[in-house]
C-alpha positions in Angstrom: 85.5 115.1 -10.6 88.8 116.4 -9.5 91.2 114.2 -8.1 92.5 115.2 -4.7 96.5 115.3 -4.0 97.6 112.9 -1.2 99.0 115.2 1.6 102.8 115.2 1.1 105.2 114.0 3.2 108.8 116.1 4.5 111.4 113.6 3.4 114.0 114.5 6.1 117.7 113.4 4.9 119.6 111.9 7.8 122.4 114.1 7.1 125.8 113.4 9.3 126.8 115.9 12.1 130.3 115.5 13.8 130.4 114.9 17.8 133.1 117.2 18.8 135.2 115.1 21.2 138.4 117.1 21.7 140.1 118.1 25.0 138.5 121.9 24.6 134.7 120.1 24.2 135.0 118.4 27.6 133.2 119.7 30.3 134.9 119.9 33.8 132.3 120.2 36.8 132.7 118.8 40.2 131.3 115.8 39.5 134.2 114.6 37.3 137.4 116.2 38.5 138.5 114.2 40.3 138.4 111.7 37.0 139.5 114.1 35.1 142.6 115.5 37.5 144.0 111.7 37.4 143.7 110.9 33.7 145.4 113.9 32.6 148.1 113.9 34.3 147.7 116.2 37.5 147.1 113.6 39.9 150.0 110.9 40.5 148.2 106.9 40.0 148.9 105.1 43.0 148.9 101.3 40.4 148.9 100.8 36.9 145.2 99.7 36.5 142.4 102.2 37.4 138.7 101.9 36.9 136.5 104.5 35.6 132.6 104.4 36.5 129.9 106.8 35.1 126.1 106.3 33.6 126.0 106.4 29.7 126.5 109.3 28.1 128.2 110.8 31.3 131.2 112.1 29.4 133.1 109.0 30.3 134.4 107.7 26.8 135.0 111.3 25.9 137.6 111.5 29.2 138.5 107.7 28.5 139.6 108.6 24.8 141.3 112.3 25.6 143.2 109.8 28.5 144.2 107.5 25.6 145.1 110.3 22.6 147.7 111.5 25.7 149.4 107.9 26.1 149.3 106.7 23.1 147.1 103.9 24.4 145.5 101.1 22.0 141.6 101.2 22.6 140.1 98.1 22.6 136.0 97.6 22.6 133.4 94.9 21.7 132.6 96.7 18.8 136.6 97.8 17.4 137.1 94.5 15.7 140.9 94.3 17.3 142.1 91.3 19.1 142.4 91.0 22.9 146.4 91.4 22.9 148.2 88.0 24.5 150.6 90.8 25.9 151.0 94.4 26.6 153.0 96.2 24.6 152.1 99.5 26.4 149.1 101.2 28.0 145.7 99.8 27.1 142.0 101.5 27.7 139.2 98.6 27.6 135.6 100.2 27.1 132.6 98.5 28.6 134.2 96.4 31.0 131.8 95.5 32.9 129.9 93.8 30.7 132.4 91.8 30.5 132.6 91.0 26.4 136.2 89.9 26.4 135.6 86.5 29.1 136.9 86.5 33.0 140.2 84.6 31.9 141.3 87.3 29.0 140.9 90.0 31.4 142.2 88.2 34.4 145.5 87.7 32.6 145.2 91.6 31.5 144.9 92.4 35.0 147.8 90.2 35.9 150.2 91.5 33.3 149.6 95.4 34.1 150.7 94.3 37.9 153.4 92.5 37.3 154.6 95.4 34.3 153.7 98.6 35.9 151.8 99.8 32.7 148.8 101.3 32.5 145.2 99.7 32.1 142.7 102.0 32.1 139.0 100.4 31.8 135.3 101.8 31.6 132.3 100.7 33.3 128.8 101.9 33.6 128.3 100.5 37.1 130.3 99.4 40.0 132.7 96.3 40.3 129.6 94.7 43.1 127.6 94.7 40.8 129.4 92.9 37.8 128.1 89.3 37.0 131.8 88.0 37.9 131.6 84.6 38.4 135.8 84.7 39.4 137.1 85.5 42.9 140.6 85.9 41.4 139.6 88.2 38.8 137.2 90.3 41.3 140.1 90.6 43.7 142.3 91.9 40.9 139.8 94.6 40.4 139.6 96.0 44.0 143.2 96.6 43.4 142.3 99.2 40.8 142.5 102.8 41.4 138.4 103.6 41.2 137.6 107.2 39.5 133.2 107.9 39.6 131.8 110.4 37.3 128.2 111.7 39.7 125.3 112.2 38.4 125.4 116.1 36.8 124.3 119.4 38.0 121.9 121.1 36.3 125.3 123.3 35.0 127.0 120.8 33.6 123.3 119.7 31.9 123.3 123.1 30.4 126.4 123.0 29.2 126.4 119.5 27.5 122.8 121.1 26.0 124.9 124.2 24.7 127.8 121.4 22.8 124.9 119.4 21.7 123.0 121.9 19.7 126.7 123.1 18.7 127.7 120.3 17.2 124.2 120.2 15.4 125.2 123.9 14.6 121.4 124.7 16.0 120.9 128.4 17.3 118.8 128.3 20.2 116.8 130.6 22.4 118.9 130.6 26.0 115.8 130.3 28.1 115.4 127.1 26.3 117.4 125.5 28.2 116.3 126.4 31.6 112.8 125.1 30.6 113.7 122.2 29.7 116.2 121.4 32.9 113.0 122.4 34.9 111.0 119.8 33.5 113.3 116.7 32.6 114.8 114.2 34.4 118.6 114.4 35.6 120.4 112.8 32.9 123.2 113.0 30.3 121.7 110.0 28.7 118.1 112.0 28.2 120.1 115.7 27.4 120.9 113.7 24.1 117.7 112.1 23.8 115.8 115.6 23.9 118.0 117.0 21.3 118.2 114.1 19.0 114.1 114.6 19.4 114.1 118.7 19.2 116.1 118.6 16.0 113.9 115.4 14.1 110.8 117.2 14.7 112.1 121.0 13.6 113.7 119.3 10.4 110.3 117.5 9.9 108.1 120.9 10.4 110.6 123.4 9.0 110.4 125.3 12.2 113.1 126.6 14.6 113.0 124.9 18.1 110.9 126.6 20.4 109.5 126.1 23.6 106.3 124.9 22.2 108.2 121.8 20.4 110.8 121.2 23.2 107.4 120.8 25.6 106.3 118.2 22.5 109.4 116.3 22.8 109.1 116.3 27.1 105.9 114.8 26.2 106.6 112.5 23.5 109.9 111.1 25.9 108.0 110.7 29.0 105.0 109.2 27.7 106.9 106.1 26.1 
């Protein structure tokens, strides 16, 4: 009796690709001049502390960090491991704001200290100040004093074109009327562009197959059936 081969597996290697996130890699549309006129410089600020709102994977860290590499800015996050500074020593970009991982009182006297100094705060949220679980009316009134800067939802240009830096960066050749099909069929959103690819390229390393229509309308599927 012959013994029969269990089917073999495609041992895909989780190899590291580089998110290109200079000032040439941004892309401008109308739904984030404005944003991006202030932060670099072609728009005057009318106060030091300004607010900048987009949904994930809008583009607004990528504007945020081009904003900072221009000032000189320290970059503080919940996830950089740097302490909140007692003072400011110059301009200061705070990711995530809204969730509000520093506490009310760190932030208040943040707030308090780019006033009274004239330097520049920049901070990023995902949603609007109403709708922060602020529990401080001295610290939301502080915040309605910032200069507000919304990145809209995109157009399906600026989709295609987030599409075409995505596979880049993967350094994936594509079929252009890919990318139509799959902006006629998905949902409006950065957050799902980078989903879709993440999924397209997984499934053609798997299969040893370039990404086609057929496996893009696998990974539509496979996304909005979860």
């Amino acid at each position: 009796m012959t013994a029969q081969k269990a089917p073999s597996q495609q041992l895909v290697l989780d190899l590291p690709f580089e998110t290109a996130l200079g000032e040439d890699d941004f892309v401008v549309s109308a739904g984030n001049l404005q944003a991006y006129e202030y932060l670099m410089g072609m728009r005057e600020w009318p106060g030091p502390t300004t607010l900048l709102i987009g949904p994930e994977k809008s583009g607004k860290t990528h504007l945020a960090n081009m904003w900072a590499a221009h000032t000189g800015a320290q970059i503080l996050s919940r996830d950089s491991g740097a302490a909140w500074p007692q003072h400011m020593d110059g301009p200061l970009l705070v990711e995530d704001c809204n969730a509000l991982w520093m506490g009310e009182t760190p932030l208040f006297n943040l707030l308090n200290q780019s006033m009274r100094s004239q330097m520049p705060l920049l901070m990023t949220a995902d949603r609007t100040l109403a709708e922060w679980p602020l529990e401080t009316q001295d610290v939301r009134s502080r915040l309605r004093l910032a200069l507000n800067l919304e990145i809209s939802p995109l157009d399906d240009a600026h989709l295609a074109q987030l599409f075409v830096k995505l596979f880049d960066d993967r350094q994936i050749q594509i079929d252009p009327g890919l990318i139509p099909y799959l902006l006629s069929r998905m949902e409006r959103s950065p957050a799902h562009v980078v989903t879709l690819v993440e999924m397209m390229d997984q499934m053609s390393l798997e299969r040893h197959k370039p990404i086609s229509k057929r496996l893009a309308g696998e990974a539509l599927a496979r996304l909005y059936s979860q």
